[in-house]
Structure formats: structure tokens, C-alpha cells
NUKOLVO-700621 format. One line per 8 residues: number of its first residue (from 0); their letters; for each residue x, y, z of C-alpha. Coordinates in Angstrom, 1 decimal. Layout:
REM NUKOLVO-700621
NUM = A = X:Y:Z; ... .
END
This chain:
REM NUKOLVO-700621
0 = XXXXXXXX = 105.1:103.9:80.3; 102.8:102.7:83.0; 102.8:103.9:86.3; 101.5:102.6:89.6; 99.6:103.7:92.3; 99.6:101.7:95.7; 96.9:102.4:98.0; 98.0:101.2:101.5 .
8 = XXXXXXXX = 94.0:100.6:102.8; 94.3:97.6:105.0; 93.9:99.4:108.7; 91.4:99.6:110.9; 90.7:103.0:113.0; 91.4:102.3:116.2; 90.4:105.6:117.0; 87.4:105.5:114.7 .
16 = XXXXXXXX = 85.1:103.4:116.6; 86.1:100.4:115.8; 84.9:101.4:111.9; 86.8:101.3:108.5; 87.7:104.9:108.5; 88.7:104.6:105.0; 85.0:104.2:104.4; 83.7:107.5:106.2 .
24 = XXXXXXXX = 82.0:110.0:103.2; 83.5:113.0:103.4; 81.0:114.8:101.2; 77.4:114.9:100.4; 77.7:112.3:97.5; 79.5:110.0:99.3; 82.6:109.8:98.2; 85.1:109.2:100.2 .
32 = XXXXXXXX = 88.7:110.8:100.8; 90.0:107.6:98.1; 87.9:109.0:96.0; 89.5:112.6:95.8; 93.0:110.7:95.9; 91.8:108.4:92.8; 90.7:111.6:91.0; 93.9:113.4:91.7 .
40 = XXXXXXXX = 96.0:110.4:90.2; 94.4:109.4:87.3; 94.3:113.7:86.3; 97.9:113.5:87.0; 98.5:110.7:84.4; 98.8:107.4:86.8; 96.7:104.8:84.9; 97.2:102.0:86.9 .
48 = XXXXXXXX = 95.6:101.2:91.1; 96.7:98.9:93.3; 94.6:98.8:96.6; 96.5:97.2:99.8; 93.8:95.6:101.7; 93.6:92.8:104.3; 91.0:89.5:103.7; 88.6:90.0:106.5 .
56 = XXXXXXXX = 87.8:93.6:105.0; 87.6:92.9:101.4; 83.9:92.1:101.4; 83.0:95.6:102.5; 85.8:97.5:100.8; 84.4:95.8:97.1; 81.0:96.7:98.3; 81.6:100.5:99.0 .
64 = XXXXXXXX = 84.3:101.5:97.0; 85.5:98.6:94.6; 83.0:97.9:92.4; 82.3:101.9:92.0; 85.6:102.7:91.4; 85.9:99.4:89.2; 83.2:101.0:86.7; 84.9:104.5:86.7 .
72 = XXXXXXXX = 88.5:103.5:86.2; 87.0:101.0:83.0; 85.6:104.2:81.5; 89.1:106.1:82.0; 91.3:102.9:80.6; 92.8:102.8:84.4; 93.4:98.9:85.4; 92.4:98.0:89.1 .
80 = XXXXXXXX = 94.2:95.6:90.7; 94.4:94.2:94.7; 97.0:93.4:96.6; 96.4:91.6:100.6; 98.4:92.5:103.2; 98.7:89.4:105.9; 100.3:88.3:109.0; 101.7:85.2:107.9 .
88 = XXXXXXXX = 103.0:86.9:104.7; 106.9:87.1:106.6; 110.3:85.6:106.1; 110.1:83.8:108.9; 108.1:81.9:111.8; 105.1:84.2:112.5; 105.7:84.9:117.2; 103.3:83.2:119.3 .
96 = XXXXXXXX = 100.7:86.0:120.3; 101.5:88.7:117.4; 98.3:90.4:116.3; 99.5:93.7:115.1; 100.1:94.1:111.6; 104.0:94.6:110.4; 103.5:98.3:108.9; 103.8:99.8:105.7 .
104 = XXXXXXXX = 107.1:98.3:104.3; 105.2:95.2:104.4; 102.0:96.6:103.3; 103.9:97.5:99.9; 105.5:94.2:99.4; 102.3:92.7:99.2; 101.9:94.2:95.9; 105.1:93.0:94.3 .
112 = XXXXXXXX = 104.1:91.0:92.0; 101.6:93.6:90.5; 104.2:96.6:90.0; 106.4:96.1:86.7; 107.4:100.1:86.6; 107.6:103.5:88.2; 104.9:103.4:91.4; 104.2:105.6:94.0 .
120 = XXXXXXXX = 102.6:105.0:97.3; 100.0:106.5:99.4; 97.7:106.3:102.5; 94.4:105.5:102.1; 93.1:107.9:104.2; 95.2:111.0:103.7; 93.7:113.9:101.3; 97.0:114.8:99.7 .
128 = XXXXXXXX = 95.9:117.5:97.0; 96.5:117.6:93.0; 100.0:119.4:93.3; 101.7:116.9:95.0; 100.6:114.2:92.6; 101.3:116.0:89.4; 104.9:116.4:90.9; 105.2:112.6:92.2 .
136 = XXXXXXXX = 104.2:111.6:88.5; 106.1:114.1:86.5; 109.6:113.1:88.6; 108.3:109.3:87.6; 108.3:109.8:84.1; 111.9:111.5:84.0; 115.0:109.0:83.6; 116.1:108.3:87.2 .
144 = XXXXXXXX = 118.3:105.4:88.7; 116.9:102.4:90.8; 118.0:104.1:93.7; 116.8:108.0:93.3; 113.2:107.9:94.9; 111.5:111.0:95.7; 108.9:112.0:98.2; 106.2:114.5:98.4 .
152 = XXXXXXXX = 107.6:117.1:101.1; 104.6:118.8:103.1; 104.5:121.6:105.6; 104.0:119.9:109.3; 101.5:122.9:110.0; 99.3:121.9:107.0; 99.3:118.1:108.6; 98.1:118.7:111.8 .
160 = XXXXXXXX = 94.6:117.4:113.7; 92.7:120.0:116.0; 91.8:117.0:117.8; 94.7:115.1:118.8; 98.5:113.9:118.3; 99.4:112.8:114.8; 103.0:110.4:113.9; 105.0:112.6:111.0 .
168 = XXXXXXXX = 108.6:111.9:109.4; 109.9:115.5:110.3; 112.8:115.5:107.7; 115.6:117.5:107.0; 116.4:119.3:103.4; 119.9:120.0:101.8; 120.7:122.6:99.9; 120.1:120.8:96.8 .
176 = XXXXXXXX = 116.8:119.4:97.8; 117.6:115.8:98.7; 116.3:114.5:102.0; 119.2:113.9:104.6; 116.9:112.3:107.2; 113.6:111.5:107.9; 112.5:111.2:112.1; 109.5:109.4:112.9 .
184 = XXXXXXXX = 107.9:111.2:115.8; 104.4:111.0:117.4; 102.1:112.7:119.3; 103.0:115.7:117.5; 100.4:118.6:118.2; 99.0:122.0:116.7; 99.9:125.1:119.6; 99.6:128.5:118.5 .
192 = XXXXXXXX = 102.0:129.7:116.4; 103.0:125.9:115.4; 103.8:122.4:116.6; 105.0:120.8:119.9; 106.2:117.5:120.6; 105.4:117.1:124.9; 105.5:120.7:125.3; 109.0:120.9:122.7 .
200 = XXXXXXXX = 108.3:123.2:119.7; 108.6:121.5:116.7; 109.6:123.7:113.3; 105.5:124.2:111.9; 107.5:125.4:108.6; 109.2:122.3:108.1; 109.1:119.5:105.4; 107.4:116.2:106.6 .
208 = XXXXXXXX = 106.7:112.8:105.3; 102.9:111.8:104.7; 104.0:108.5:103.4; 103.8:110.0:100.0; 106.6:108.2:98.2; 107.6:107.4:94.4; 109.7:104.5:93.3; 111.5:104.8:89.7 .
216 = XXXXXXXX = 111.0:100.9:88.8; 109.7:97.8:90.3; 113.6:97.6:91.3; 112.7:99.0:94.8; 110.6:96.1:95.9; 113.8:93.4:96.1; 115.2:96.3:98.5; 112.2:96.0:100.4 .
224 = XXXXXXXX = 112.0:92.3:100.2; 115.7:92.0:101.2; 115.6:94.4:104.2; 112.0:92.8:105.9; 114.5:89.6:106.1; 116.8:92.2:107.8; 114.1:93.4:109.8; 113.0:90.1:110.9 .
232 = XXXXXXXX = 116.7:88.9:112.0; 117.9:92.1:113.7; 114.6:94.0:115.3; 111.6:91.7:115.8; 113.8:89.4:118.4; 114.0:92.2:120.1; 110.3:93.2:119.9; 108.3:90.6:118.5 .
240 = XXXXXXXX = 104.7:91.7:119.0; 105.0:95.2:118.4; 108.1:95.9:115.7; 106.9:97.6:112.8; 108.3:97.3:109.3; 108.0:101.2:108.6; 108.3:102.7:104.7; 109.3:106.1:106.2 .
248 = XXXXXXXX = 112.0:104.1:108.9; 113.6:102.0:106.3; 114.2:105.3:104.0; 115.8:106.4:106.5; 118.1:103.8:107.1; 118.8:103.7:103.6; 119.7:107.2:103.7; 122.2:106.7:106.4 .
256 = XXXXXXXX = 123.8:103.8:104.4; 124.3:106.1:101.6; 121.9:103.1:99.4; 119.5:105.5:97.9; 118.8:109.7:97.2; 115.3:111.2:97.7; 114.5:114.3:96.1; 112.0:116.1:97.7 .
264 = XXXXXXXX = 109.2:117.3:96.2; 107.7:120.7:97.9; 103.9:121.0:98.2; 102.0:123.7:99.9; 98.9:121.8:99.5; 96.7:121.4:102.8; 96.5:118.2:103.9; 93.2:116.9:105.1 .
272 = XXXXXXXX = 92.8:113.0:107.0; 90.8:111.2:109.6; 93.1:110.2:111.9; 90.0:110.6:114.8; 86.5:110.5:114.2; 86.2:114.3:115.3; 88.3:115.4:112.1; 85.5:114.0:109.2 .
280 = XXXXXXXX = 83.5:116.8:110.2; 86.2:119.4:109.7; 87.5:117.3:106.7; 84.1:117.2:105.0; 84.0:120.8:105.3; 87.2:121.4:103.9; 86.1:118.8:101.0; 82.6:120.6:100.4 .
288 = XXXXXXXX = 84.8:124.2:100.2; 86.6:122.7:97.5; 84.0:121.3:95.4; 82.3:124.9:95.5; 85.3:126.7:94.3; 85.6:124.2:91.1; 88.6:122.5:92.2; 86.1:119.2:91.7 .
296 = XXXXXXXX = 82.8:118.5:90.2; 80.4:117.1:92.1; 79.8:114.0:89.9; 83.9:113.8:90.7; 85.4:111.8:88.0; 83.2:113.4:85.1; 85.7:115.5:84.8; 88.3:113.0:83.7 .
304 = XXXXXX = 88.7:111.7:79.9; 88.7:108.5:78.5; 92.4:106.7:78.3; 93.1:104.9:75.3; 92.8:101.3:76.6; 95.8:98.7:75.7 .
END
């Protein structure tokens, strides 16, 4: 069984002077936080990558990551494949003046014609940690329904930015560990002792959403393709420059119309991301810690064995 990894790298850092943040090195190598997250995979048994990007970036993102990555993944037997997210890729007329890009539903549907099995789905620039993708693959492997995604369930606390508001899905848990709703809120900040949304505390202990998501079967993307025509007809009238398509939104729609069940899956990893320029500092830190307990080598992927290639 083959399964898929979709990495959603098509923004630009608007906070990140105007550079590809998915880009920055976060180590003295240069690798970059993909890197860790293509390590962590392909360790975790995912032997396929999709990368999400947009056209007007691709030149660079094959020059610093692509063709590097290319040569690794050969060696492992991992297939590379890329997916563009565009504007005009909608089920509908494209509004006069729309520049902003449709989110990360849409992002995902721009690989459907490259997923044929389980897939998962991740941000580009979001350190996740091996746990949480030794989990996402495991559940993928199991015998699920269409409909039974799961998520990766993080602690907000080990999400946060010292330097600014971040956007979370705070979600609530059952008892049985299915996710009953997923919120997403912005501007969420650290305060001592937790979180605070403009000055409300926010539970630091509680599961959130890092747009960390795994999809039993290749089933999922006619949901997705059937409710961006929804989206299209029922929310971009009312908002046509600036409605958003949202993964974490649309789960949780799907959740409310009883359409699908998400089993969490807890990780106490540390998150690590550059969601402003101030964080690579702290992030390549972090990163630099890790290589110097063992948790990675410094050549990265030699650790990784060679896949027997089909």
C-alpha cells in the first residue's frame, strides 16, 4: 500500500519580508524545516511526496529544494511528484479584482489527480516532529472507512510564537477520542501560564489543529471537490475577494453534518514554524539542539534506507 504525502508549499510570507519562508535554513547545512518534515515521513514509512506549489515560484523551489530532494528520495525508492495551486483553478467565474489565494481546501485539490490511496497533509513550514507522523501513518495503514479521517492533535502551548499572534483550530475531544469540533481562531498569543485570545485565556493544555490531517483513500478528494462548488455558491458571493476555502473549516462543517469522524491523534511533540522572520532564529536553535542530541544526523537523510523501488 502506497501512501501520500501533500506538502501545501505554495505561500508567500507576508510576514517574511516579502521572501519564500519555506526556503529559510534552519540549520548550519541548510536544510530547511521541509527537510526535517521529508525525513520524518519517509522514517515513518510514507513513500510517496507531493509538493503544492504555485507557477511563479517553481523556478526557485526546484532550484533550492527540488532537485536535492529529487536525488535523495531516488536513493530511498520515494516518488516525487508536483501539484500547482492556481487562481483560476475554481468551479466557477474567477471575481473581478481577487488576488488572494482560496486556502488550503483548494490547495489539496490541486493534487487530485496524483493521490490514488491513503494521504495525509501537511504545512510546508511547520516542524511537526517524528511522533506525530509515525501515528498519522500507522492509523493510514489500518482498515478505515472513506469517511474516518484522523488528525494529529497538538498541545496549543507547544504551538505558540514568542513573537506574535498565530491562527489554530482549538478543538474539542470526546471521551472516545473523536474530534467534536474544530474553531479556527487567530491572533492567539503565549501569556504566562498559557494562551489568550484579546486578553481571553485560551486552554494552553488543549488539543489544536496544525493542519496535520490523514485521509484513508483518494475517496476524500470528490468531498473536497464537491463542497469547493458549495463554497463557491453559498460563501464567496458573500465575500468574493477574501473567502477562503479552509481544510480545518470544511472538517468542521463536516463534523456538524455528521458526514465524517476524526480520530485524534495525541502528540506531545514541540512544534517549531516561521510564522515571522524573528522565529528562524529560535527555530534554528531548537533544530541545532536536536541534531546534537541524535534525534537527526547531520548529513539528515543518511540515516534513511533504501526502499525497494517498484
Amino acid at each position: 500500500m502506497h501512501t501520500t504525502l501533500l506538502i501545501m508549499a505554495a505561500g508567500i510570507g507576508s510576514r517574511f519580508g516579502g521572501g519564500i519562508k519555506q526556503l529559510a535554513p534552519v540549520d548550519g547545512h541548510g536544510h530547511i524545516i521541509m527537510d526535517y518534515s521529508i525525513h520524518d515521513a519517509i522514517e515513518a514509512g510514507f513513500d510517496r511526496l507531493v509538493f503544492i506549489i504555485r507557477r511563479d515560484i517553481e523556478a526557485d523551489f526546484v532550484e533550492v529544494i527540488g532537485r536535492r530532494v529529487e536525488a535523495e528520495c531516488a536513493r530511498l525508492g520515494v516518488r516525487i511528484d508536483y501539484a500547482f495551486q492556481s487562481l483560476e483553478d475554481i468551479p466557477g467565474a474567477l471575481p473581478e479584482g481577487r488576488r488572494k489565494p482560496w486556502g488550503t481546501g483548494q490547495a489539496v485539490l490541486a493534487a487530485r489527480g496524483l493521490v490514488d490511496g491513503p494521504f495525509a497533509v501537511i504545512n510546508a513550514d511547520d516542524y511537526y516532529g517524528k511522533e506525530a507522523y509515525r501515528a498519522l501513518h500507522a492509523y493510514l495503514c489500518a482498515p478505515h472507512g472513506d469517511r474516518e479521517l484522523c488528525m494529529a492533535g497538538f498541545i496549543l502551548k507547544n504551538t505558540l510564537s514568542d513573537n506574535g499572534g498565530v491562527t489554530r483550530g482549538l478543538c474539542r475531544v470526546d471521551g472516545d477520542g473523536f474530534l467534536t469540533e474544530v474553531v479556527e481562531t487567530s491572533d492567539i498569543v503565549r501569556v504566562p501560564g498559557g494562551a489568550a485570545v484579546q486578553g481571553q485565556p485560551v486552554d494552553g493544555d488543549g488539543y489544536v489543529s496544525m493542519n496535520m490531517w490523514g485521509f484513508p483513500s483518494a475517496a476524500f478528494m470528490d468531498v473536497l471537490s464537491e463542497n469547493f462548488a458549495r463554497f463557491f455558491e453559498e460563501d464567496v458571493p458573500q465575500n468574493p475577494l477574501k473567502a477562503e476555502y479552509l481544510l480545518p473549516v470544511l472538517i468542521g462543517r463536516l463534523l456538524k453534518e455528521s458526514a465524517v469522524r476524526v480520530r485524534v491523534l495525541p502528540t506531545s511533540d514541540v512544534w517549531y514554524g516561521v510564522t515571522y522572520a524573528e522565529d528562524r532564529a529560535a527555530v534554528a536553535n531548537s533544530i541545532e539542539a536536536l541534531v546534537r542530541s541524535g534525534m537527526y544526523g547531520a548529513e539528515l537523510f543518511g540515516d534513511l534506507g533504501t526502499r525497494e523501488q517498484e
